[in-house]
C-alpha positions as CSV (number, residue, x, y, z in Angstrom):
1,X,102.4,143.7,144.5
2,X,101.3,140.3,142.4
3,X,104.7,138.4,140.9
4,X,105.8,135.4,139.7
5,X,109.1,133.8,140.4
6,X,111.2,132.9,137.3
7,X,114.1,130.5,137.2
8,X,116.7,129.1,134.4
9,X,118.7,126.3,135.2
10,X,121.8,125.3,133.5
11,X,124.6,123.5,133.6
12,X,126.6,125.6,135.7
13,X,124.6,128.6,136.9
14,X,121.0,129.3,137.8
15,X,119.3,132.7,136.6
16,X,116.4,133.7,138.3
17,X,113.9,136.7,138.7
18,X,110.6,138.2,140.2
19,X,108.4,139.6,137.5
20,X,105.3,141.4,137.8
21,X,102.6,141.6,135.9
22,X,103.7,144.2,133.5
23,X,106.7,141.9,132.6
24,X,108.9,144.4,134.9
25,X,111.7,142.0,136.9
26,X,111.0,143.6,140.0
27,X,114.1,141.5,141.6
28,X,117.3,139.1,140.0
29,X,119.7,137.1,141.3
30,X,122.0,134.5,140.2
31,X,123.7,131.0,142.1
32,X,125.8,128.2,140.7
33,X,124.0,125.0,140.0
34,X,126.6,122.8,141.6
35,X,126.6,120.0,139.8
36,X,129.6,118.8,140.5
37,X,127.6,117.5,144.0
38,X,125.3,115.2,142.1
39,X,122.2,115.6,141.1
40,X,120.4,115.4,144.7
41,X,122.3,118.0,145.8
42,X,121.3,120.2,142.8
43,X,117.3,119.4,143.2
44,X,118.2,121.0,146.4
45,X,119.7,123.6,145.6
46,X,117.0,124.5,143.1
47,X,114.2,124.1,145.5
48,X,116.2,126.2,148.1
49,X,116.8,128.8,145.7
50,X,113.4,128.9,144.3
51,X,112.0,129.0,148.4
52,X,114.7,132.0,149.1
53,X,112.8,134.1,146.3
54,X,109.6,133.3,147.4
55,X,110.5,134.6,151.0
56,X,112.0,137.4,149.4
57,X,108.9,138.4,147.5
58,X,107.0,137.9,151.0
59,X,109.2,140.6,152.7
60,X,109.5,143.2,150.1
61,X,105.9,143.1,148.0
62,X,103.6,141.9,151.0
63,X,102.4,139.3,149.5
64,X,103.5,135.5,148.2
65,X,104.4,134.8,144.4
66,X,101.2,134.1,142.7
67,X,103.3,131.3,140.6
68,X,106.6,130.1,139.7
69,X,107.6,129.0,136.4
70,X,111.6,126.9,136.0
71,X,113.3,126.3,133.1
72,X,115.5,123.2,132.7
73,X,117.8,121.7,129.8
74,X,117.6,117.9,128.7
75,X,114.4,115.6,128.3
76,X,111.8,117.2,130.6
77,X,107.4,116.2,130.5
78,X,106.2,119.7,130.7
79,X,102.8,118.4,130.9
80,X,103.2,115.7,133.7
81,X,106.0,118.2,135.4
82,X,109.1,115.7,135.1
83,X,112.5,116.5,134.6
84,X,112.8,113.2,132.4
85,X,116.6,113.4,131.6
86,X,119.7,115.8,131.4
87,X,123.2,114.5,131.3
88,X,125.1,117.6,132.3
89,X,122.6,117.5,135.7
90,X,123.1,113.7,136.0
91,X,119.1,113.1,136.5
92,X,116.7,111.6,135.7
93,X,112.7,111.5,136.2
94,X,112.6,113.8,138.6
95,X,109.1,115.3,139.5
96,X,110.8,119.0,140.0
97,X,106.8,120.3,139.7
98,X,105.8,118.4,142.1
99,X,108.9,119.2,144.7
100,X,109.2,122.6,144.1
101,X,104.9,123.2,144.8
102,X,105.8,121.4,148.2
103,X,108.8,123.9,149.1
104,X,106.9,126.7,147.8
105,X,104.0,125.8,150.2
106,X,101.1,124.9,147.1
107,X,102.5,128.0,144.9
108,X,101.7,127.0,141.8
109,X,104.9,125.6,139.2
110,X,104.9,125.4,135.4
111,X,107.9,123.7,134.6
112,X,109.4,123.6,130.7
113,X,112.3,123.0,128.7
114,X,115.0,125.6,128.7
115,X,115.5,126.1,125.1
116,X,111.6,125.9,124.3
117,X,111.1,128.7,127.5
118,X,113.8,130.5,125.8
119,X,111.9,130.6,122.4
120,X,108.4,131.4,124.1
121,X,110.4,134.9,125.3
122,X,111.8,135.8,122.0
123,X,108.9,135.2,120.2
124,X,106.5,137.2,122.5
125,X,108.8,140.1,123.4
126,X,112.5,139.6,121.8
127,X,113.4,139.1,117.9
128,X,110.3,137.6,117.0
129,X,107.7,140.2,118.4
130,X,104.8,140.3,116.1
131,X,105.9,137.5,113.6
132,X,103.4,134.9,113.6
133,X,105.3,131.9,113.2
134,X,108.4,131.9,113.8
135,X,111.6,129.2,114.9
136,X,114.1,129.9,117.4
137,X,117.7,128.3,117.2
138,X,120.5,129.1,119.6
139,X,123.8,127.6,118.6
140,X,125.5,126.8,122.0
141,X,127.4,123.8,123.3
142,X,124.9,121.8,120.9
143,X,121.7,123.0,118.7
144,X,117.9,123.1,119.5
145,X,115.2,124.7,118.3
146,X,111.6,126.2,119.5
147,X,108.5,126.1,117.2
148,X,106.5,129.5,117.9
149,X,102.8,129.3,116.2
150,X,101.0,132.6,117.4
151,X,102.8,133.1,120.8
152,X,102.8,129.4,121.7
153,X,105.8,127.1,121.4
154,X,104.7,123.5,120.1
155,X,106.5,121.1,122.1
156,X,105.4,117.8,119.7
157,X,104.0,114.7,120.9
158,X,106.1,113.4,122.6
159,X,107.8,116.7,124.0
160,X,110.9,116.1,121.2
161,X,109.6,118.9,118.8
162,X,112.4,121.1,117.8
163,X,115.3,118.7,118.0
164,X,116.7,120.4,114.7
165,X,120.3,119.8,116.2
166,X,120.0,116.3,115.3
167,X,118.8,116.7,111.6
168,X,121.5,114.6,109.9
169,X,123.3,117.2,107.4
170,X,126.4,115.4,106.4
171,X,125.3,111.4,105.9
172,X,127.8,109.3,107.4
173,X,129.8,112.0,109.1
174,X,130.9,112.8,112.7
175,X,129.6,110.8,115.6
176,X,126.9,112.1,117.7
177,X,125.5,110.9,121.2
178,X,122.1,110.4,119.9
179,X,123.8,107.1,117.6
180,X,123.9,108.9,113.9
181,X,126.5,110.4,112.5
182,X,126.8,113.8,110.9
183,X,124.4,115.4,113.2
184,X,123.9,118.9,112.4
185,X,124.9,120.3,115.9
186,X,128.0,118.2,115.9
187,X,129.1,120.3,113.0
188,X,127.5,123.8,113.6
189,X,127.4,124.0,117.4
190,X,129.4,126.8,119.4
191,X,131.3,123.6,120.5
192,X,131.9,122.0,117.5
193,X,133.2,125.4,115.2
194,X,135.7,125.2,118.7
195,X,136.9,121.4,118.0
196,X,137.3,122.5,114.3
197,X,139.3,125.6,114.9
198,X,141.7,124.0,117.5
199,X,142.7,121.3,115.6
200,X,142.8,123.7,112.0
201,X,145.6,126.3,113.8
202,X,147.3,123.8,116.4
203,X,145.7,125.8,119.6
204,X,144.1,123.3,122.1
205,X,141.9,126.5,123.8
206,X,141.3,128.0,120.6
207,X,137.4,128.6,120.3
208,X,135.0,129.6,118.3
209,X,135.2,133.1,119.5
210,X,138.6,133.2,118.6
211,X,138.0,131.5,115.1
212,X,135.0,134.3,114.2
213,X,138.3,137.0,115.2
214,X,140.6,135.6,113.0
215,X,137.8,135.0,109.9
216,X,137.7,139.1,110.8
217,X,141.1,139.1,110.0
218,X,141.2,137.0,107.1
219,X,143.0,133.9,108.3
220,X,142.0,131.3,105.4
221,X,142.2,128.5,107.6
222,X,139.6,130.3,109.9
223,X,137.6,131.2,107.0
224,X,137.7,127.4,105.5
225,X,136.4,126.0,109.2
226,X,133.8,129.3,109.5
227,X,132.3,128.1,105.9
228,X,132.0,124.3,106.3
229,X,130.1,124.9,109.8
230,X,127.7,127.8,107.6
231,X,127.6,125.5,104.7
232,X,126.2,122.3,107.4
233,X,123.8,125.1,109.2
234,X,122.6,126.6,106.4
235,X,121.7,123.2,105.2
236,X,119.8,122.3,108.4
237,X,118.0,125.3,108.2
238,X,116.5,125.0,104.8
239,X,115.0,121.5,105.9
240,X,113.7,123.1,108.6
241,X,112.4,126.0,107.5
242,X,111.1,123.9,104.1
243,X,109.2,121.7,106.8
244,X,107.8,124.1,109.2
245,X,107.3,127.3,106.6
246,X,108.4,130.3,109.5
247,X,108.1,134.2,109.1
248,X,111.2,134.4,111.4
249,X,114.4,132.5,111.9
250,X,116.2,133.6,115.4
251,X,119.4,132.9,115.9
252,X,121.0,132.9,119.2
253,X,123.7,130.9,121.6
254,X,127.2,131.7,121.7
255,X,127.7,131.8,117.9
256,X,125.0,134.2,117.0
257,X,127.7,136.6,119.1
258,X,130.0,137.0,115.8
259,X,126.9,139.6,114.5
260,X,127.5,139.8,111.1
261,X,130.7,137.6,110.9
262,X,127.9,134.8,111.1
263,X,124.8,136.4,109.6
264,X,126.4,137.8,106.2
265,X,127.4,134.7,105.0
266,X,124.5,132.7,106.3
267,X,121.9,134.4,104.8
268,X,123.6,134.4,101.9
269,X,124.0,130.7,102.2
270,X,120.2,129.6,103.2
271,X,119.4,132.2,99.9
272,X,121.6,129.7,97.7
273,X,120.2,126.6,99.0
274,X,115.9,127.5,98.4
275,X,114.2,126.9,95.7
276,X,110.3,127.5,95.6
277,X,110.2,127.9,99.5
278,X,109.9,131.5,100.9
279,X,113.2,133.1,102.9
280,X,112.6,134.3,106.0
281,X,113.8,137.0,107.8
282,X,117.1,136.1,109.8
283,X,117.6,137.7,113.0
284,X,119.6,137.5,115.8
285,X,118.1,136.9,119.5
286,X,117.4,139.9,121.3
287,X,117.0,139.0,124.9
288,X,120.8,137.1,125.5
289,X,120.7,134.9,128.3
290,X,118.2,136.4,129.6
291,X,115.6,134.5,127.5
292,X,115.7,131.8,129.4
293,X,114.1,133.7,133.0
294,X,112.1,136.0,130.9
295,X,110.4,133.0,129.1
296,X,110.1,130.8,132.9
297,X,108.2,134.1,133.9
298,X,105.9,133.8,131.0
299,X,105.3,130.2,131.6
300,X,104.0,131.3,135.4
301,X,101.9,133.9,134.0
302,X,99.9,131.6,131.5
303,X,99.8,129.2,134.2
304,X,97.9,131.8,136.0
305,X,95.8,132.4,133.2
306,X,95.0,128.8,132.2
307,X,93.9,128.4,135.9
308,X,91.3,131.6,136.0
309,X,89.9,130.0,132.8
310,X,89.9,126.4,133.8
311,X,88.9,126.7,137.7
312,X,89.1,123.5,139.9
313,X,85.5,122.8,140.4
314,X,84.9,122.5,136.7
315,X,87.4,120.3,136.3
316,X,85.9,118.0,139.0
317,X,83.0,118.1,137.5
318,X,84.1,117.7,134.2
319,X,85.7,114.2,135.4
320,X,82.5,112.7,137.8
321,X,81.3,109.3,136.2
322,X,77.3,109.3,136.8
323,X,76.3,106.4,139.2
């Protein structure tokens, strides 16, 4: 049976699948990342991982994985297949492509960012199924965003496209790690609604979980931090969507978990705040954390397609200089 391997990396645990053709994960499995060992040891355990799946598929479809597609979080070259940077893995310009075609034994590896891969399976077969344009942002530890533009996530340039987290909603505010201050996700994240809510009802483990149960229950403190982090995300959103002009917004992360706690009040707010630009529809993410896996599988499978349309031998030829 033809199948791809799929695999999301985080910070602390790996998600990975076998999907066939017909999207169906035929075969999942999860392993901690381990990064605790350094980041050698995690490029290991990746590439080890990624070969146990590939042996797996052997054994139980009869054949090899056609492709493998991997996910991973910071700075990654999609095109060049680097992992470029990601401080909670420690590493830095790692050719992961390269490494994991060479434990794989010359399977084929797309390789792409994990919120980006996250944002190519909402948009084809989550929340934003049939929208045409849409913009994926999951508010977790900090904020990103994925571009969709008829089933195709634009990574920029430069591969930054996206970066809404660091849209700089409150001049002069909070410190972030990327040097400006009043960063949108330092104020909006699932992390930073935490920090807020701690230090607002004197509970150092308080989170934002927590602070969506007691807005619930009408705590005005809760409610007060709840607002300002809506007010600061609403107003990222409406530069964003005024920029970029989407049919969808999907919201997702650890946040988007409140339902309607969070998505009452924030399309109310986004409402308030446009003026001649159209409102999207706001939606939460459909697919959880499985996004991540479903949307490495898609990055194998159009792999496999670009490769059928763009065979080897035309590419050589393409590139011979005449004598």
């Amino acid at each position: 049976m033809k199948h791809v391997i799929a695999l999301d990396v985080g910070g602390t645990g790996m998600k990975a699948a076998l999907v066939g053709a017909d999207g169906a994960l035929l075969h999942e499995a999860r392993r901690a990342t381990g990064r605790e060992r350094g980041p050698e040891a995690v490029v290991e355990t990746i590439t080890g991982f990624a070969a146990e799946l590939r042996a797996y598929g052997e054994e139980r479809y009869g054949e090899s994985a056609s492709a493998a597609g991997v996910a991973v979080p910071g700075i990654v070259d999609a095109e060049n297949g680097i992992a470029v940077y990601a401080a909670n893995l420690g590493w830095r310009d790692v050719p992961l492509r390269a490494l994991l075609g060479e434990r794989l034994h010359g399977v084929p590896v797309a390789l792409g960012h994990d919120v980006r891969t996250g944002g190519l399976a909402e948009g084809r077969i989550g929340a934003g199924r049939g929208a045409d344009r849409f913009l994926f942002v999951p508010l977790g530890t900090g904020i990103a965003g994925a571009i969709g533009i008829n089933g195709v996530i634009e990574s920029g340039a430069h591969g930054y496209a996206g970066e809404i987290g660091h849209i700089v909603v409150r001049p002069g505010g909070i410190p972030c790690g990327c040097g400006q201050r009043g960063c949108l996700e330092r104020l909006a994240s699932a992390s930073a609604v935490s920090a807020a809510w701690a230090a607002a009802c004197g509970d150092p483990d308080a989170d934002a979980a927590a602070c969506a149960k007691a807005v619930e229950s009408g705590d005005p403190r809760a409610r007060a931090v709840w607002l300002d982090a809506i007010g600061a995300l609403a107003d990222g959103l409406v530069t964003a969507l005024t920029l970029l002009d989407p049919r969808t917004l999907i919201i997702g992360g650890g946040l988007a978990e409140a339902g309607e706690t969070l998505f009452t009040p924030l399309r109310a707010a986004v409402a308030e705040r446009v003026t001649f630009q159209k409102l999207p529809l706001i939606v939460p993410a459909a697919l959880g954390d499985t996004a991540g896996c479903l949307g490495a599988g898609l990055l194998a499978w159009d792999l496999l397609a670009t490769n059928a349309a763009d065979p080897p031998h035309a590419t050589e030829e393409a590139t011979e200089v005449p004598a």
